[in-house]
C-alpha positions, 0 to 999 in steps of 0.5 A, a space after each residue: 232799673 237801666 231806665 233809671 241809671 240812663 236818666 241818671 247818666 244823663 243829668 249827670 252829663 247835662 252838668 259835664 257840658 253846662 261847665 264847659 259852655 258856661 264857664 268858657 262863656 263867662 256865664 259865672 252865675 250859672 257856673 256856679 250852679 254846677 258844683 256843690 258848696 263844697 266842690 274842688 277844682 283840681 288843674 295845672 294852674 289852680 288847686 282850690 275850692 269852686 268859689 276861688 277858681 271862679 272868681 280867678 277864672 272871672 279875673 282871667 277872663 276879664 283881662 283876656 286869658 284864653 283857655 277853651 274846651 271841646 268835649 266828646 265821649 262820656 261815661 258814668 258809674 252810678 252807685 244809688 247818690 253817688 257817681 264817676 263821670 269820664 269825659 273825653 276833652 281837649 283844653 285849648 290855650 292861646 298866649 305869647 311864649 317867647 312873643 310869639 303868639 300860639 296854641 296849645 291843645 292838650 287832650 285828656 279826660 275830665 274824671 268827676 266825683 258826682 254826688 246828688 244831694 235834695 235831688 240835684 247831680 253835682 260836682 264835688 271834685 273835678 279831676 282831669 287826666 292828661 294825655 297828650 299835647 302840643 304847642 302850634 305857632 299861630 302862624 305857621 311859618 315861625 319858628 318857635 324855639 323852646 328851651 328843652 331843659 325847661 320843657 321836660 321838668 313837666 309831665 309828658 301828658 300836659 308839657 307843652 300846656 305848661 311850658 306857656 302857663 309857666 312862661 305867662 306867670 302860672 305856678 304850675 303841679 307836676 304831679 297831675 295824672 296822665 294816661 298811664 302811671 302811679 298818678 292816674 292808678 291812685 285816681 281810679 282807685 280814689 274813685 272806687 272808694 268815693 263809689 263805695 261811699 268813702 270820704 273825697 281825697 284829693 291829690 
């Protein structure tokens, strides 16, 4: 039986990493392959269905958006098709805030609803948790003034990843969940429901 949930755990991960080389690659076809037809993308910048966020972030990357991910630890909770994965990630962003060219790195986790269906692991929804972050000047000697007001009207968790998605036109949710707080309880308790076999609610 521990076998069993290991192999489980482990094509359920192949999935988790697939998302990130894939989709970071603009490998769209095979993108695709890591959700099921109903999968969700909840982010900062986009809440919508697997198909529309690929096809906005197809757009994106043609005209040079640059958001990368890293990945390191990983769990899964297995109950018989259904699963929770937690993965420990960073999202980098690069763009001009206030023309001046910088970076971002936000850390978190990518929290997934998993189901397998006509024996195939895949994502129903995609949920991350943010943690921490900060926003670099490319070049280190600029100095980037940023408008402070502005800045703490988003989460402490993801502000800086939305002070420059904000500035390049993105319409950012203030409600995504952090490492502590009402937003990332109701996550968990969201997740223990979709084990027990309820239905998929989104934030």
């Amino acid at each position: 039986m521990a076998d069993e949930t290991f192999m489980e755990a482990l094509a359920i991960r192949t999935v988790v990493d697939n998302w990130v080389l894939w989709r970071d690659a603009g490998d769209w076809k095979r993108f695709r392959a890591v959700w099921h037809d109903d999968g969700y993308m909840m982010a900062t910048w986009f809440q919508g269905t697997a198909d529309e966020f690929i096809r906005v972030s197809k757009e994106g990357f043609n005209r040079g958006v640059n958001i990368l991910h890293f990945q390191g630890a990983f769990t899964a909770d297995v109950e018989g098709a259904r699963a929770i994965s937690q993965t420990k990630m960073t999202i980098n962003q690069r763009a001009l805030v206030h023309d001046v060219l910088c970076d971002v790195v936000c850390t978190g986790r990518f929290y997934d609803f998993f189901e397998k269906r006509n024996n195939r692991w895949g994502i129903v929804l995609r949920q991350p948790i943010y943690e921490k972050d900060r926003m670099d000047p490319v070049d280190p000697g600029t100095l980037l003034p940023l408008d402070q007001e502005l800045l703490r009207r988003f989460p402490e968790g993801y502000r800086h990843l939305a002070y420059l998605q904000s500035s390049i036109g993105y319409n950012v949710k203030t409600d995504m969940p952090g490492l502590k707080g009402p937003e990332v309880e109701a996550l968990y308790a969201r997740g223990k429901r979709w084990l027990a076999g309820g239905e998929i609610e989104r934030g």
